[in-house]
N, C-alpha and C positions, 0 to 999 in steps of 0.2 A: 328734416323734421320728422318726428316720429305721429303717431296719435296712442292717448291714452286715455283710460275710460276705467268706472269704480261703478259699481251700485250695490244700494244696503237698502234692504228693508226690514221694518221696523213693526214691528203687530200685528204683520201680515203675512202667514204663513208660506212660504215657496220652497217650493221641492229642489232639492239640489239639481236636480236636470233642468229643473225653468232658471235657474240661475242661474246654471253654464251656459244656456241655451241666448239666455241677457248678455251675458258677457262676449261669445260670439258673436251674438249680430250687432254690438256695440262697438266689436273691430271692425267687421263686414264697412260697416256705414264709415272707419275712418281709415279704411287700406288706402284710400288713394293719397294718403299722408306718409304713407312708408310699407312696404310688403318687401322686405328683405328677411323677416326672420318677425316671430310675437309671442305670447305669454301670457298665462293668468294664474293667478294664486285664490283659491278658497279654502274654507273651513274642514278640516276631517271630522275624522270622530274624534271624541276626546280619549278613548280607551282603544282607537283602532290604531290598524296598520302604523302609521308615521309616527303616532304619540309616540308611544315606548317610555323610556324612559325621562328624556328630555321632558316632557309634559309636564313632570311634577314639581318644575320650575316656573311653571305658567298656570293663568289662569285659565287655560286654554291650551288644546292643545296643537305642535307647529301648523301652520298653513301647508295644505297641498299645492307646489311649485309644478307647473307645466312649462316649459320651453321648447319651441320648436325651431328651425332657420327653414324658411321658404314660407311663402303664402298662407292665409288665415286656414287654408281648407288645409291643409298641412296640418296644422298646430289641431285641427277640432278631430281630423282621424286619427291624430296619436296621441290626444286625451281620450278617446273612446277606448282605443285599444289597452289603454294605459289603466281605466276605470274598472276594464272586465279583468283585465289580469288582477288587481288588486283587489276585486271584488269587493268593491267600494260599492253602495246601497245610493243609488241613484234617485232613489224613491224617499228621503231621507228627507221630512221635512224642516224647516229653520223658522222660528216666527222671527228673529232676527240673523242677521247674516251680512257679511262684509266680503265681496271679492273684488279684485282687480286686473286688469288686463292690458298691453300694450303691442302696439302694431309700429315694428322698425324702421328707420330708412338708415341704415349705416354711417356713421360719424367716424367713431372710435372702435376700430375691431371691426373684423370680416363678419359678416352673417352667418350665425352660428350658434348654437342652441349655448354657449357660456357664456355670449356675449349679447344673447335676448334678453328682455327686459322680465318676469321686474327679477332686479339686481339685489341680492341677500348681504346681511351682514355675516353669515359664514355658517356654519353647522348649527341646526335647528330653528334658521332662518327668524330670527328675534324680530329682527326688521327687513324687512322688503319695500322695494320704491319702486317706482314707475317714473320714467322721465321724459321730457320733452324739450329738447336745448342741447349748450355746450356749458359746462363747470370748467371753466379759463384756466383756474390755480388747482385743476386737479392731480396734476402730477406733484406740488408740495404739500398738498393734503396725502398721498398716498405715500411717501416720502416718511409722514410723521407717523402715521397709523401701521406702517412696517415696524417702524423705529419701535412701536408697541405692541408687537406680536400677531398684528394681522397679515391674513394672509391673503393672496385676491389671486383670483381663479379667473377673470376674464380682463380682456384688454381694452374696455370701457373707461369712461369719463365718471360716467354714472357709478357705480359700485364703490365708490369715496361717500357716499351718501349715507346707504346704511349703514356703514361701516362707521362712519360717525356719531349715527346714530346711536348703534352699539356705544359706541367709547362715552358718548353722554350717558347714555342710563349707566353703564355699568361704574363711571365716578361716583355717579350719585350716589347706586346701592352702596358702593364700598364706603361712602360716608354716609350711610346710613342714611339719607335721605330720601324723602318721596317726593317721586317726580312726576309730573302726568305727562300726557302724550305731546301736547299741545309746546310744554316747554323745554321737550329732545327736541320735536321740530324747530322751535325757536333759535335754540343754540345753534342746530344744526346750518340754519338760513345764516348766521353770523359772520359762518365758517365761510359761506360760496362765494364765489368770484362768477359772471357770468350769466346766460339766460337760460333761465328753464321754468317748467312748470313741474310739478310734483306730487303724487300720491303715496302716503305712507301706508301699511298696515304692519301691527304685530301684534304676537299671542300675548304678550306682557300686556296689549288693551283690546280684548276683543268685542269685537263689535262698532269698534272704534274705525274711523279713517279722518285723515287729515291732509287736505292739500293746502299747497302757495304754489305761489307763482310770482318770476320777477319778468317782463319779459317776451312771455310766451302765453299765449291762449289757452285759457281755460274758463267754462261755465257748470255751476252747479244747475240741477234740474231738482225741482220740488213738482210731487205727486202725493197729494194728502187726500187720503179717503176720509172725507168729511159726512159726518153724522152715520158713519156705519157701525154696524154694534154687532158683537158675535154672539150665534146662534147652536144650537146643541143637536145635532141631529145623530143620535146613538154613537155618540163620545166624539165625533167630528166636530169639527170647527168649523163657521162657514160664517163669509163676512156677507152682511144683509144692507142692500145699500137702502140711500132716501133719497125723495124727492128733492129737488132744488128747486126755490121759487127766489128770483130776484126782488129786492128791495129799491124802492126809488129813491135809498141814498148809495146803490152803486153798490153796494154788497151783496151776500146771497146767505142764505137760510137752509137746511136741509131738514125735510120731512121726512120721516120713519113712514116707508109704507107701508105699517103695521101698525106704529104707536105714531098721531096724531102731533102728541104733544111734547115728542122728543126734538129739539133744535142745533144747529151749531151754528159757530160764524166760519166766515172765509177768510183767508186773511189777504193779506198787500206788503207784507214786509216779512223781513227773515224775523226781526221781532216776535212778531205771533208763535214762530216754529220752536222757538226757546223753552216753551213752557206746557204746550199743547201734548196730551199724550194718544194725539190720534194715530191710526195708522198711518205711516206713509211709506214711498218708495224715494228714494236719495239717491242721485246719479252726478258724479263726476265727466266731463266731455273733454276733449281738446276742440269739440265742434258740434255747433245745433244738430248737425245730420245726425246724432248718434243718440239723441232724445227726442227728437219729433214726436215717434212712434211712441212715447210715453207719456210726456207732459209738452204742455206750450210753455210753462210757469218756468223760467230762469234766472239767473244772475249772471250775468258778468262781473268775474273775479279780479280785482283790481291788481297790480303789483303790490308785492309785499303784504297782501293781505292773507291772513290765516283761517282757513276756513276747517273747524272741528264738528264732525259728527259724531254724536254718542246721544246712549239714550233717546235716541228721537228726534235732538235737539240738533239745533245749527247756532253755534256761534260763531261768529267774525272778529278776529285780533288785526291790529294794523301794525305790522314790525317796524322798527324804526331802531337803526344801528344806535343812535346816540342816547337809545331812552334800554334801562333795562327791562319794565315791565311793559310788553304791550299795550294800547288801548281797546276797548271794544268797541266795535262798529255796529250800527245801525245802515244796512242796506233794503231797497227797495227791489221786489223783484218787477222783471220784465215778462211781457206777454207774446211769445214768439209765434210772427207770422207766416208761418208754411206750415204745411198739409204734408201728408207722409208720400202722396202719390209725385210729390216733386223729388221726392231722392228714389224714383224706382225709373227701371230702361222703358216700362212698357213693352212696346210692340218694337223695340228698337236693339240691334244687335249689340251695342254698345252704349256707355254714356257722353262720347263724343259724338260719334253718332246723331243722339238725338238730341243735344245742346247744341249743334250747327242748326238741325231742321227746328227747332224751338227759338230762331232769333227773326221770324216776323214777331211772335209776340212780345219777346223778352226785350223789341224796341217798342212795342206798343207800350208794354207796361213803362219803361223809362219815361216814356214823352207823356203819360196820363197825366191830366190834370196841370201842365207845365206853360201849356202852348195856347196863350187865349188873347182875343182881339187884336193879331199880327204885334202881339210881346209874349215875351218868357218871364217866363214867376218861376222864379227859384228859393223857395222859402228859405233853402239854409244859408243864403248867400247876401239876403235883400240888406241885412243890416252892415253887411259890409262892402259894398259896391262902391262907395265912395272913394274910401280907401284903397279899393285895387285899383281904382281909376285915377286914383294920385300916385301909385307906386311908378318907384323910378324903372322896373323891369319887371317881370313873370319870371319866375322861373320851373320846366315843370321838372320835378321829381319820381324817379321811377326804377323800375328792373325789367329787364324780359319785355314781355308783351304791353303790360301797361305802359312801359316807357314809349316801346313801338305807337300805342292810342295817341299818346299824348303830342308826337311826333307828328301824327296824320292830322290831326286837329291845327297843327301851330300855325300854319299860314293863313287860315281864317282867324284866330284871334287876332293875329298880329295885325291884319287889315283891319278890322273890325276898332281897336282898341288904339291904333296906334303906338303902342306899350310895344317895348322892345321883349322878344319872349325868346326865354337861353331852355336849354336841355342840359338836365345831367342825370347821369347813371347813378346811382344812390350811392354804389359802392365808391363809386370815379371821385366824387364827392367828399367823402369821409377820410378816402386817402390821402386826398393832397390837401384836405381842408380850406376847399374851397370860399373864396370871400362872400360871405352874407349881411347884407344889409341893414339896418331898422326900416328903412324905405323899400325895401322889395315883399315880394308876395309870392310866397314857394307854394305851389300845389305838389301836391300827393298824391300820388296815382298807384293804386292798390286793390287787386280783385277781392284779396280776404282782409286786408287791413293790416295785418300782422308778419307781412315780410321784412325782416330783419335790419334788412341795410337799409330797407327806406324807413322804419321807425328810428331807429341811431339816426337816418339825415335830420328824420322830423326834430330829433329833440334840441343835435346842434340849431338847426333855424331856428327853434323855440329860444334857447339859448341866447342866439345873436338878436334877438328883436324883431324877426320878422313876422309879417302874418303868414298864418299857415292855415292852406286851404285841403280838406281829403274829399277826394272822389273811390270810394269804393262800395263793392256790393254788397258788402257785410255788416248789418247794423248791430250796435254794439262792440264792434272790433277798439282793438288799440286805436289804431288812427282815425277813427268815426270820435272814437270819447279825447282825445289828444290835440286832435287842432282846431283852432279858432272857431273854424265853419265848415260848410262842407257840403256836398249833394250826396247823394245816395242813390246810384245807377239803377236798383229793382229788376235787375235783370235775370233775377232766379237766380236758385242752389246753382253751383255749378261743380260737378265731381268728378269729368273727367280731368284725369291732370293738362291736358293740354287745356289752355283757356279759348274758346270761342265767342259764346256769347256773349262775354264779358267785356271782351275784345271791341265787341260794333259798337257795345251799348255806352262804353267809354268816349266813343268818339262822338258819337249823339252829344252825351253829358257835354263834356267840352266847347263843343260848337254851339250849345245851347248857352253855358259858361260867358262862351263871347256874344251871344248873342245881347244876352242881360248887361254885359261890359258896357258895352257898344252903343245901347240901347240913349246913349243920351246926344249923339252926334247925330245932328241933320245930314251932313255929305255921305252916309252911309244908311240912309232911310231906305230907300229904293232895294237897297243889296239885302238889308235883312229882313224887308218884309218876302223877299224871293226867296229867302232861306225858309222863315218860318210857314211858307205857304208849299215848300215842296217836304218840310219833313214831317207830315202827316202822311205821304204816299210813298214813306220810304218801307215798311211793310211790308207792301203788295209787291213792292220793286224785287225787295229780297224772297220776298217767296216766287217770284217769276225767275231767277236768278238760281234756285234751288233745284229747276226742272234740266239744271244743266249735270243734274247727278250720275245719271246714267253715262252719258259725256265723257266727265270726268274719271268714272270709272275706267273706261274704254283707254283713258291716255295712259291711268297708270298704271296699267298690263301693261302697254308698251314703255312705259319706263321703270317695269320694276329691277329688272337686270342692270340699269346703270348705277355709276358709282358715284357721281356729282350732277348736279344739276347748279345751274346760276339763275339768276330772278334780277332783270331789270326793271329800275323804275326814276323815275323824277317829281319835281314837283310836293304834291299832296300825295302822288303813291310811289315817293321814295321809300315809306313805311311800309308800304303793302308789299311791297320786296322784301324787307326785310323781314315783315312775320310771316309772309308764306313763306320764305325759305326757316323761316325758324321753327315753324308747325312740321315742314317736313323732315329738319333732322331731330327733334325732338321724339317724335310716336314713330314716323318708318326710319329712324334710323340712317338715312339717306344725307351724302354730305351735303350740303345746300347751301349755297350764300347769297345775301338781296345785297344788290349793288347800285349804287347811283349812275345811272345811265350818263351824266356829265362826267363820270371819273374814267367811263370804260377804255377812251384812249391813254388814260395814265396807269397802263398794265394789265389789268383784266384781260385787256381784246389779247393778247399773248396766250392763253387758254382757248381760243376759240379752234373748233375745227369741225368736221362733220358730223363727229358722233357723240358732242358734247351736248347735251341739248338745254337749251336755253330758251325763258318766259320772259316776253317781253309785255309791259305793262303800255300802254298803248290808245288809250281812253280820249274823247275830246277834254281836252283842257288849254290850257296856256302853254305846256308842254307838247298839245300833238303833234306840230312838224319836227321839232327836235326830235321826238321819241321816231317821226318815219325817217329821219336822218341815219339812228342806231339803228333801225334795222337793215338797211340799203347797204351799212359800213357792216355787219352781221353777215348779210347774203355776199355779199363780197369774198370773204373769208369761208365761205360754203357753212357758215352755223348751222346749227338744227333748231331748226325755230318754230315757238309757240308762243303767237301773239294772243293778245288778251286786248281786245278791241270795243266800241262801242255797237249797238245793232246796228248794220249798213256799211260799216266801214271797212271792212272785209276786203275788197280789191283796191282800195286806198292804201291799205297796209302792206298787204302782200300779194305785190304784181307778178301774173302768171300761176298764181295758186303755190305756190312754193313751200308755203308755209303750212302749220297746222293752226288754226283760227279757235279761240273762244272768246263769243259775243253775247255784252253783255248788256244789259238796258242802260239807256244815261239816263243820269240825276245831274244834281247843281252839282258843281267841281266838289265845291268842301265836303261834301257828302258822298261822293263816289270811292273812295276808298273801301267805305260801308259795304260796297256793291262788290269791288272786284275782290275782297279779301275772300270771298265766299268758295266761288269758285278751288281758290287755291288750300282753302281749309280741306273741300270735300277729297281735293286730288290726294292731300294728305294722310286725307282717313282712308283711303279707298289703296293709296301704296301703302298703307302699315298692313292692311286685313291681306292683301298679296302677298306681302313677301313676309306673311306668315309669323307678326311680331304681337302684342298686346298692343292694342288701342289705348286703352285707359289707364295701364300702368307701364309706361315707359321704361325704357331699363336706367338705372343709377336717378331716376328722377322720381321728387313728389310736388303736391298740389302748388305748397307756397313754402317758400323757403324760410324758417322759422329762426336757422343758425346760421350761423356768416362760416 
C-alpha cells in the first residue's frame, strides 16, 4: 500500500513554505503506509525557472516534481536543497494553490526516485497522478500507449495513468474539442483494470484536482473559514475571523467581531460547498491521521465516485462503465472523532511502544457503555442476532493478526452459541473459492477495514447470500460501510505498523460478540454472567501485566543474538503463539514460529536442542497438564525454555528452576489470551530496539495491506 495526500486552498492566502511544510507532514502522518521512496508536485512561477518555454501551452505554468527513494526526511532535505539551488522564492504567496504528495511501499519497481510517485505523463509533466493500488491490465495499457509514441521512464503500474491521460486530452484537442478535467479523469477510470485510489493534477487546469477511487481508501477533508472577511492593513491581506453562536436547530452562525450584523450558515453536506465562495482549505487523505491536525469535517469517498475541486467548489460524479455521462452526487459529510494528541508518541520512544502501554484504556474504551446488568448491548448487531443464531455456521474472515483475534475468541463463541465456527485466511478463501452459504454468517476481522483480500472475501460472501458481519477500528472504512452490521472496536488510531491494541481489543469485541449470541440459552447463564463480571477488571489486569516491561527487556538482551525462536501453545492460546511469534518476526526481524503444542511430536520436537530457545504458553486452563506434559517432553531433550505461567505456578511448571518463568495474573480462560499476548508484544519491541532495527516501520512491510 502506499499513502497519498493533496491540499488546495482556496481565498486564503499561503506561502509556498506553509504548503510544503502541509504537504510534509501530511506524509509524516501516512509513512507508516509505505516509506520506501515519496514525492510532491507544486506550483512554480509562471515566468520562473521550469516554465520556459512549455508554459505558453498552459494556463499555468508546469508543476515543480520532487522525488526522492528513502524516507519522508529524505525527500523534505532534498526539496530544501533543491529550492535554494533554484532559488525558488519560498516566501511566495498563493491565494489559491494545488499540491500533491505520496509516500511508497513498492509494488512495481525498486525504490527509486523514477519510480516514486506522483508518476508524469512525460516532458512538461501535463498530467501527474498519485496512486494507491495495483492497475491489473497495466502492461496492455502500456503495450498501446508505446504503440503511440509514449515513452515511460520507470518500471511502475502507475505511470499508464498519466500517460493516458495525456493520450485523452491530446485526441480531444486534435479534434478540436474541449475537454474539462473531470472527463480525462473519466475516460481515463474506463481504461483501469484493478484497485487504486487516485489524485490528478495538471497545468492544462490549474488550480484544479480530482480524485476516484475504486477499492482503496480515500477521504476528502473540508475546512471552511466561515464568516471571515479580508482586511487591509498597508496593502496586506489578513483574514479577520467571527464569533460562532450555535442555533437551536443544530446549525451555527458566525458573528463579525467587528461588524454585529455580518452572518453566515454552516453547512452539513458537500451541497453547500458547490456554491459558497468562502475561503476554505481542501485536503485529499488515504487516512484521518493526515487531517486531524486541520479539520474533523470529512467524507468518505465511495468507489468509483469522482470527486472535482475547482473554484472552491466540490463536486461528486458516480462513474458507472454502462452509462456515458456520469451522475451527480449529493454526499453528506462526517464529523471525525479524535484529537491530534492521539497520532503523536508523547513521552514514548516509539508508536508501538506506546499503543502496547495504551491497551488498559483502548479496552476500556471498547467495553464503554457495552456491559450493563450482567448483558452485552451491541447496537450494531441487536437487529441481527436472530439471524446469527439461526445460521447453519460462523465463519470468521481475516489476514495476519486480526485473523490470529478471531482465532483466540473461537472456542468461547463456539461454547457460548453452539454454532459450528470455521476460520479462513481471506486470501485461502478467494483462492480455492471456498463454499459459502445463504445460511452462514461470515465475520470480518479488520484493524483498518480496507485490507484487500479480506474486502474481495467480503464481496464474494455478499455475492453468495450470506450475512456479513465487520469488526474493525476504523469508522467509515470499506468494511464498516460494506456489511450488513458490524461493531466497532474504539480501540484508538493505531500507527505503529505492527498492530497491538487492536489486537486485545478484537478479542474483547468477539467475546463480547458471543456473549450477545449466547445471551438467549439458559445452560450457559452461569458461564456468561462470570464472563461479563470478570471483563470490567480486564484493564487493571493488563496494566499489572505491563509491569513485566522491564523483565521483558532483560530476556531479549539475551535473546538478541539468536536466529529462531518457537512459541508453543494450545487451546485458546494456540493464537497467542502464533501472534507473538508473528510480532516477533514482523518489527525484530527474528525467525519465529507459534506452534500447536498438540502437533510438537508430529516434527517440531526434531528442532529442539539446547540453544534453541523456546516460549511455552502455560496458563491454568483446560489445557494446563497437557501444556506441563510439553514441557517435561522439552526438558528431556535439554530445550531452552521460557515458560509463560499463571502467578504461583512457577514450581508446578518448572521443576528444579530449570526454566526461565514469566508470570502472569489469571483471568476467565476466554480472556487470558488478552493477558499473555502482552507480555510477548513487549519482548518484541524490546528485541527490535536491541538489535538495532525500526519499530514502527518494519522492513518490506506497511500498516494494512491495500493490494493483493
Amino acid at each position: 500500500m502506499c499513502g497519498i495526500f493533496a491540499y488546495l486552498n482556496y481565498n486564503v492566502g499561503r506561502e509556498r513554505r506553509y504548503i510544503l511544510e502541509v504537504l510534509f507532514n501530511g506524509l509524516r502522518r501516512l509513512e507508516y503506509r509505505g516509506y520506501d521512496s515519496s514525492g510532491i508536485a507544486i506550483d512554480a512561477d509562471l515566468n520562473g525557472g521550469a516554465a520556459g518555454d512549455a508554459a505558453r501551452a498552459y494556463t499555468s505554468a508546469p508543476p515543480l516534481v520532487f522525488r526522492q527513494a528513502g524516507k519522508i526526511e529524505s525527500l523534505v532535505g532534498s526539496v530544501y536543497s533543491d529550492v535554494d539551488a533554484m532559488d525558488l522564492n519560498l516566501e511566495k504567496s498563493f491565494i489559491v494553490h494545488a499540491g500533491i504528495a505520496h509516500t511508497r511501499w513498492a509494488t512495481h519497481g525498486v525504490p527509486s526516485s523514477r519510480n516514486s510517485h506522483p508518476q508524469s505523463s512525460g516532458s512538461g509533466d501535463e498530467f501527474l497522478v498519485v496512486h494507491n493500488g495495483i492497475i491489473t491490465n497495466y502492461e496492455v495499457l502500456k503495450e498501446t500507449l508505446i504503440r503511440h509514441g509514449f515513452t515511460f521512464e520507470s518500471d511502475t503500474d502507475t505511470e499508464v495513468i498519466p500517460k493516458l491521460a495525456k493520450f485523452v486530452f491530446d485526441q480531444a484537442r486534435e479534434g478540436d474539442q474541449t475537454v474539462t478535467f473531470s472527463q480525462v479523469v473519466i475516460e481515463v477510470m474506463r481504461q483501469l483494470e484493478g484497485a487504486y485510489a487516485l489524485i490528478f493534477k495538471s497545468p492544462h487546469y490549474p488550480n484544479e484536482l480530482i480524485a476516484c477511487k475504486r477499492g482503496s481508501t480515500l477521504i476528502l477533508g473540508v475546512k471552511v473559514f466561515f464568516g471571515y472577511f479580508m482586511i487591509d492593513k498597508q496593502d496586506r491581506k489578513f483574514l479577520v475571523p467571527k464569533r460562532i453562536v450555535k442555533l437551536a436547530s443544530g446549525f451555527y452562525l458566525t458573528k463579525s467581531l467587528t461588524n454585529e450584523k455580518n452572518y453566515s450558515t454552516s453547512f452539513r453536506d458537500v451541497k453547500s460547498l458547490t456554491t459558497d465562495g468562502q475561503p476554505k482549505e481542501l485536503f485529499f487523505s488515504s487516512d484521518l491521521f493526515a487531517i486531524v491536525e486541520h479539520t474533523k469535517n470529512y467524507l468518505a469517498i465511495e468507489d468509483d465516485e469522482v470527486v472535482h475541486l475547482k473554484d472552491g467548489s466540490v463536486s461528486i460524479l458516480k462513474f458507472d462503465y454502462g452509462k456515458e455521462k456520469p451522475a451527480s452526487v449529493q454526499r453528506a459529510l462526517s464529523v471525525l472523532e479524535m484529537e491530534v494528541e492521539q497520532i503523536k508518541k508523547g513521552n514514548y520512544d516509539h508508536f508501538m511502544q506506546k499503543e502496547i502501554h495504551e491497551q488498559p484504556h483502548s479496552l476500556t474504551t471498547t467495553m464503554r457503555g457495552r456491559l450493563r446488568d450482567n448483558s452485552v448491548v451491541l447496537g450494531g448487531l441487536k437487529d441481527h442476532l436472530k439471524t446469527i443464531r439461526h445460521s447453519r455456521r460462523i465463519i470468521f474472515i481475516g489476514c495476519g493478526t486480526s485473523y490470529n483475534a478471531a482465532l483466540a475468541a473461537r472456542p468461547f463463541l463456539e461454547e457460548l452459541s453452539g454454532i459450528p465456527v470455521s476460520m479462513e485466511l481471506a486470501s485461502d478463501l478467494l483462492d480455492r473459492q471456498g463454499p459459502i452459504y445463504r445460511e452462514d454468517t461470515a465475520v470480518f476481522v479488520s484493524q483498518s477495514g480496507e485490507t484487500a483480500d479480506t474486502l474481495l472475501a467480503l464481496e464474494y460472501s455478499l455475492a453468495n447470500g450470506a450475512l456479513c458481519v465487520g469488526i474493525t477500528n476504523t469508522v467509515g472504512s470499506t468494511l464498516a460501510r460494506k456489511t450488513h452490521c458490524g461493531v466497532h472496536i474504539n480501540a484508538g488510531c493505531e500507527i505503529g505498523v505492527a498492530s497491538t491494541k487492536a489486537y486485545t481489543s478484537q478479542i474483547v469485541v468477539i467475546t463480547m460478540m458471543a456473549l450477545a449470541i449466547g445471551a438467549d440459552k439458559l445452560s450457559t447463564q452461569s458461564r456468561r454472567e462470570d464472563i461479563i463480571n470478570n471483563l470490567p477488571t480486564l484493564p487493571d489486569k493488563v496494566s499489572d501485566v505491563l509491569k513485566l516491561d522491564v523483565q521483558m527487556k532483560d530476556l531479549a538482551r539475551s535473546l538478541m543474538q539468536m536466529q529462531s525462536l518457537l512459541v508453543f501453545g494450545r487451546g485458546y492460546n494456540y493464537a497467542t503463539a502464533l501472534e507473538g511469534a508473528l510480532k516477533v518476526k514482523e518489527v525484530a526481524l527474528m525467525h519465529s514460529e507459534g506452534m500447536l503444542a498438540g502437533e510438537m511430536k508430529h516434527g517440531p520436537l526434531a528442532l529442539v536442542d539446547e540453544t534453541l530457545p523456546i516460549i511455552v504458553i502455560a496458563t491454568r486452563d483446560a489445557c494446563f497438564s497437557k501444556q506441563q506434559s510439553v514441557i517435561q517432553q522439552l526438558h528431556a531433550r535439554k530445550g531452552r525454555l521460557i515458560v509463560m505461567c499463571s502467578v504461583g505456578d512457577a514450581a508446578s511448571v518448572c521443576a528444579g528452576g530449570s526454566c526461565r518463568i514469566i508470570e502472569v495474573p489469571q483471568v476467565a480462560d476466554c480472556l487470558q489470551p488478552v493477558i499473555n499476548i502482552i507480555p510477548l508484544q513487549l519482548l518484541a519491541y524490546h528485541l527490535t530496539v536491541s538489535r538495532g532495527y525500526d519499530v514502527d516501520q518494519p522492513r518490506n512491510l506497511a500498516k494494512s495491506v491495500t493490494t493483493q
